[in-house]
Wavefront OBJ file of the C-alpha trace (Angstrom):
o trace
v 8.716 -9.570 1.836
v 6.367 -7.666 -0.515
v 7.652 -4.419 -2.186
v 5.655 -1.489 -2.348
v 5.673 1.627 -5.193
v 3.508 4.919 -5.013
v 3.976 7.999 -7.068
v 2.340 11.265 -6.217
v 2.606 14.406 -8.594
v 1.055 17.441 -9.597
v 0.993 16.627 -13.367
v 0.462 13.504 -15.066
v 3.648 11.203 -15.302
v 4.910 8.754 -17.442
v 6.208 6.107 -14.847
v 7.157 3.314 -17.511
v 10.866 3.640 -16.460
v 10.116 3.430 -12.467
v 7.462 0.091 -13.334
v 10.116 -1.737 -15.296
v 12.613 -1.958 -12.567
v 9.697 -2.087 -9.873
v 8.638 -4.775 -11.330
v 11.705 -6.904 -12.409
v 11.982 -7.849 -8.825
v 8.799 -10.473 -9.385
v 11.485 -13.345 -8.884
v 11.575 -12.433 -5.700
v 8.175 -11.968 -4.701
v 6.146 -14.306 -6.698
v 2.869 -14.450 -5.176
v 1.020 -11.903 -7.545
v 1.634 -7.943 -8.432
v -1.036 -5.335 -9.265
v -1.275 -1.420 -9.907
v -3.515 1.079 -9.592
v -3.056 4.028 -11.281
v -5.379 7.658 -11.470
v -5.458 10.615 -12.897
v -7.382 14.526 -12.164
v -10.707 13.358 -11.317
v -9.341 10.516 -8.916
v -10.953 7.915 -11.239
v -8.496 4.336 -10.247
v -7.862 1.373 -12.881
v -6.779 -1.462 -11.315
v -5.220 -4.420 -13.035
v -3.685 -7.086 -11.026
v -2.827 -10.870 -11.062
v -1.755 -13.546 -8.764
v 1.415 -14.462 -10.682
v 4.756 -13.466 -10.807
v 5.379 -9.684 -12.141
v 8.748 -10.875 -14.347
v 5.999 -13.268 -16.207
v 3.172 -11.577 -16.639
v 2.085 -10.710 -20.561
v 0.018 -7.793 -18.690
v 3.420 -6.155 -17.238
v 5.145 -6.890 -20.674
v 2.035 -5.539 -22.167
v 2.328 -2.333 -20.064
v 5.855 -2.108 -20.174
v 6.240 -1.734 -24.071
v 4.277 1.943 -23.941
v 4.239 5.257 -21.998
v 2.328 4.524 -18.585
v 1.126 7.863 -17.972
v -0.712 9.422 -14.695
v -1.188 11.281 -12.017
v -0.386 8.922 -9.269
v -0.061 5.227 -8.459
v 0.323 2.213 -6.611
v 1.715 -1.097 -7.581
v 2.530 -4.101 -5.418
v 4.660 -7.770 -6.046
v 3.329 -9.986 -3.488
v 5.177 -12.709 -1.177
v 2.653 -14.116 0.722
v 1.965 -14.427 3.906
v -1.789 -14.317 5.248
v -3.964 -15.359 2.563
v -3.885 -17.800 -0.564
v -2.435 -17.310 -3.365
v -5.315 -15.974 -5.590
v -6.383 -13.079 -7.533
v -8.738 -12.087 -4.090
v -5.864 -11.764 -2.574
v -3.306 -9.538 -4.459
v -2.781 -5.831 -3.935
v -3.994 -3.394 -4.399
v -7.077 -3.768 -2.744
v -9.806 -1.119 -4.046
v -13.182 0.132 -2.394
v -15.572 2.460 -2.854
v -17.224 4.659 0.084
v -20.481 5.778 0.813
v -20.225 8.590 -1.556
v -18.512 6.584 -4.316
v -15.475 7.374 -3.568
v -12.336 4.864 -5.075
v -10.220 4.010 -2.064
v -6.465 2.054 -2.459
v -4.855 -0.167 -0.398
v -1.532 -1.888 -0.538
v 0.348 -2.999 2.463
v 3.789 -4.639 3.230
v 3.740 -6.271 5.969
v 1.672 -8.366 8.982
v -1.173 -7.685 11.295
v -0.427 -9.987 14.385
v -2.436 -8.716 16.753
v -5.780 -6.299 16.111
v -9.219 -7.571 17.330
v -10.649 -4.787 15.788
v -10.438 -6.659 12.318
v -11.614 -9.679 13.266
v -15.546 -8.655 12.926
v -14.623 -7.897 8.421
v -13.723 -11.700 7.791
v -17.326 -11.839 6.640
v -17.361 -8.626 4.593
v -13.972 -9.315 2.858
v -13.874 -10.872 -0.698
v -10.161 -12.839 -0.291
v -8.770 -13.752 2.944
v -6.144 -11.342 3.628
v -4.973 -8.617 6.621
v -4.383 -6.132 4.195
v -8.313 -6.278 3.048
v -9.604 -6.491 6.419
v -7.569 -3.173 7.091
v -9.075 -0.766 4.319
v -12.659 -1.959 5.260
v -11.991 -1.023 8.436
v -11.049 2.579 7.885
v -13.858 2.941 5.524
v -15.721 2.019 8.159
v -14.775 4.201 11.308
v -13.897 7.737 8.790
v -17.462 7.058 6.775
v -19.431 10.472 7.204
v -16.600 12.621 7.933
v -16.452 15.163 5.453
v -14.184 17.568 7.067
v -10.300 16.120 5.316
v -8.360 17.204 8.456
v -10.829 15.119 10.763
v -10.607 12.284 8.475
v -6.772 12.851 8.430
v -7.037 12.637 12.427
v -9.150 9.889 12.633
v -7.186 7.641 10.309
v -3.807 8.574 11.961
v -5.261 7.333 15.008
v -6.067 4.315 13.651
v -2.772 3.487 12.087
v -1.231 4.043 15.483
v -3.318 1.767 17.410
v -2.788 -0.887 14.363
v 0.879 -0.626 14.136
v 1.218 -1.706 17.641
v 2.508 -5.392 17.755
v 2.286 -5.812 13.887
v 4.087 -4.469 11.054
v 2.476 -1.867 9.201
v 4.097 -0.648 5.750
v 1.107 1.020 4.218
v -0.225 2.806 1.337
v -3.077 4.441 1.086
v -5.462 6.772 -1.569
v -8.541 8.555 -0.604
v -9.502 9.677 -4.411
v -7.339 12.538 -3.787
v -4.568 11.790 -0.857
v -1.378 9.798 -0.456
v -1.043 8.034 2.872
v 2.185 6.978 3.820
v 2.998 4.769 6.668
v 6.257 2.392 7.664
v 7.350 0.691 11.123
v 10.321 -1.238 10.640
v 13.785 0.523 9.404
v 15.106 0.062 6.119
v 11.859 -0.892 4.012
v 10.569 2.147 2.302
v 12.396 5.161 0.886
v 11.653 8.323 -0.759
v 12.617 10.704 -3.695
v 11.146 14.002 -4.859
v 11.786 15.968 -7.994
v 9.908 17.930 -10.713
v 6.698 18.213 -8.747
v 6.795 14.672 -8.177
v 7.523 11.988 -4.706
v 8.028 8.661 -5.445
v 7.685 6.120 -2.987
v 9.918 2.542 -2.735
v 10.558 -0.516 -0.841
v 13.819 -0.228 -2.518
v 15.640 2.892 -4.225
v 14.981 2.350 -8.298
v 17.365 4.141 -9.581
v 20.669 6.320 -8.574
v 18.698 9.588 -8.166
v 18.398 11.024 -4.311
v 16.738 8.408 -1.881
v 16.101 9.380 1.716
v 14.364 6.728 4.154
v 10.915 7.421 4.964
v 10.106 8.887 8.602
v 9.969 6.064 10.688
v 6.742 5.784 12.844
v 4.708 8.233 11.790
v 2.191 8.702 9.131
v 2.342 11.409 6.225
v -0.104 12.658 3.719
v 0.506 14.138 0.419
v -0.935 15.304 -2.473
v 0.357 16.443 -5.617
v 4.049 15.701 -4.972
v 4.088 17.221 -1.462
v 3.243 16.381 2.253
v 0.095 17.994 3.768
v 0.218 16.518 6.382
v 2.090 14.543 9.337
v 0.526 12.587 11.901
v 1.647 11.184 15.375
v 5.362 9.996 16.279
v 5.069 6.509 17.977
v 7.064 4.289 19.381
v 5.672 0.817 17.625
v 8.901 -0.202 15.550
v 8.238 -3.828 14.117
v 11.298 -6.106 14.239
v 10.927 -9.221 12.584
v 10.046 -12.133 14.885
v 10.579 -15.927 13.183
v 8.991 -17.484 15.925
v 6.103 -15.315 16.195
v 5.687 -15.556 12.202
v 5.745 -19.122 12.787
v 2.680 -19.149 14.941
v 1.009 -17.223 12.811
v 0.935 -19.344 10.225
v -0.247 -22.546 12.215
v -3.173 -20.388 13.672
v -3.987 -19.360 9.986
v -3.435 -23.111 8.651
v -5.861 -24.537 11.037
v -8.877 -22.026 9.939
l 1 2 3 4 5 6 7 8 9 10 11 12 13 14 15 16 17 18 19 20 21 22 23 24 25 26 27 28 29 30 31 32 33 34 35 36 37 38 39 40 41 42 43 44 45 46 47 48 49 50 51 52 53 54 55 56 57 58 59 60 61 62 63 64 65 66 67 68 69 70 71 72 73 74 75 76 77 78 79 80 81 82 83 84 85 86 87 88 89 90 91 92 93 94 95 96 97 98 99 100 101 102 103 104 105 106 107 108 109 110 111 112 113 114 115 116 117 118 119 120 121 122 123 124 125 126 127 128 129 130 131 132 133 134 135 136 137 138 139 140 141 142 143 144 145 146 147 148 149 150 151 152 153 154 155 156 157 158 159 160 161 162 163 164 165 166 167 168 169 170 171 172 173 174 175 176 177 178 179 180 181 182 183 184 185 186 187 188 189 190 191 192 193 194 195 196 197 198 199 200 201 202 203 204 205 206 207 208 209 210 211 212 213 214 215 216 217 218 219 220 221 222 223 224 225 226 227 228 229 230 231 232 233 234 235 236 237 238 239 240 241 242 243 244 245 246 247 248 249 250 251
């Protein structure tokens, strides 16, 4: 599977320490990595490729200096829907109506959602993952009000997580959204002002799993707010995943 990393704090970080061992699991997960990092004003840089992490001259690039921000994302892909290409590696980044930089990375597999379907011709790769932050720009565009837009996405990630497995990260310019489905895939630390986010713990310091089924905001280091307890646990399904990919291989 994919692994996921966010950090959210309320001063910038240097995260060089939690990258290194994030990304040493490349081996594993092959298929490209990316991050996206920001800082006060929200402004996101991006830098991704669709090659292993643990080979990149980028990563060793990064790695060899202080990586300092306010928050981040960062992503090693295994993958599933979607080629192999650099259109297809998360994060994915967008900007609103207003100009606003929205990020999207996602571990995990959107089975069922006919609600996607109409943004394969407005997507740039060929991935779930892409399909799902154009569609949330598209049903929160023009709501200013932040606990409305809160609502509004909450409801979406409900109605998404149904039947499909929704691990999910997600920045509004000045949010966290946090979202898992199936146990045992994304834990949580917090300490100096800070919450760091992980497929797996990265180091020995005081991991606790992420609420299952529900979704949770935060913003400098700590939740704002909590959405909607469902019942839409994903359990992995080989047979299902198996289908998937011959309905994909014949498009």
């Amino acid at each position: 599977m994919c692994e996921l990393l966010a950090v959210s704090s309320e001063k910038r970080k240097d995260v060089k320490h939690l990258l290194k061992t994030f990304f040493s699991h490349g081996d594993q997960n092959p298929d490209g990595w990316g991050l996206a990092t920001w800082d006060d004003n929200g402004e996101v840089l991006l830098v991704k490729e669709p090659i292993n992490a643990s080979r990149s001259e980028i990563v060793s690039d990064i790695l060899k200096s202080k990586c300092v921000c306010r928050g981040l994302f960062a992503h090693i892909r295994k993958a599933t829907i979607g080629h192999v290409e650099y259109l297809n590696t998360h994060p994915f980044e967008k900007k609103d109506a207003d100009g606003t930089n929205w990020v999207l990375a996602h571990n995990g597999t959107i089975f069922e959602s006919s609600e996607l379907d109409s943004y394969f011709r407005l997507q740039e790769g060929t991935t779930d993952s892409e399909r799902i932050l154009l569609y949330l720009l598209d049903k929160v565009e023009g709501i200013e009000d932040e606990k409305k837009r809160f609502d509004k996405i909450d409801e979406i990630v409900v109605r998404l997580s149904d039947k499909n497995k929704l691990n999910l990260l997600l920045f509004d310019g000045t949010n966290v959204y946090v979202h898992k489905n199936e146990e045992n895939t994304l834990y949580q630390k917090s300490e100096d002002g800070n919450t760091i986010f992980s497929t797996r713990p990265l180091d020995d310091g005081n991991w606790i799993p992420v609420p299952m089924n529900q979704l949770q905001v935060y913003r400098d280091g700590r939740m704002i707010y909590s959405g909607t307890v469902h019942d839409h646990t994903y359990v992995f399904d080989e047979e299902h995943m198996r289908m998937l990919y011959l309905a994909y291989s014949e498009l």
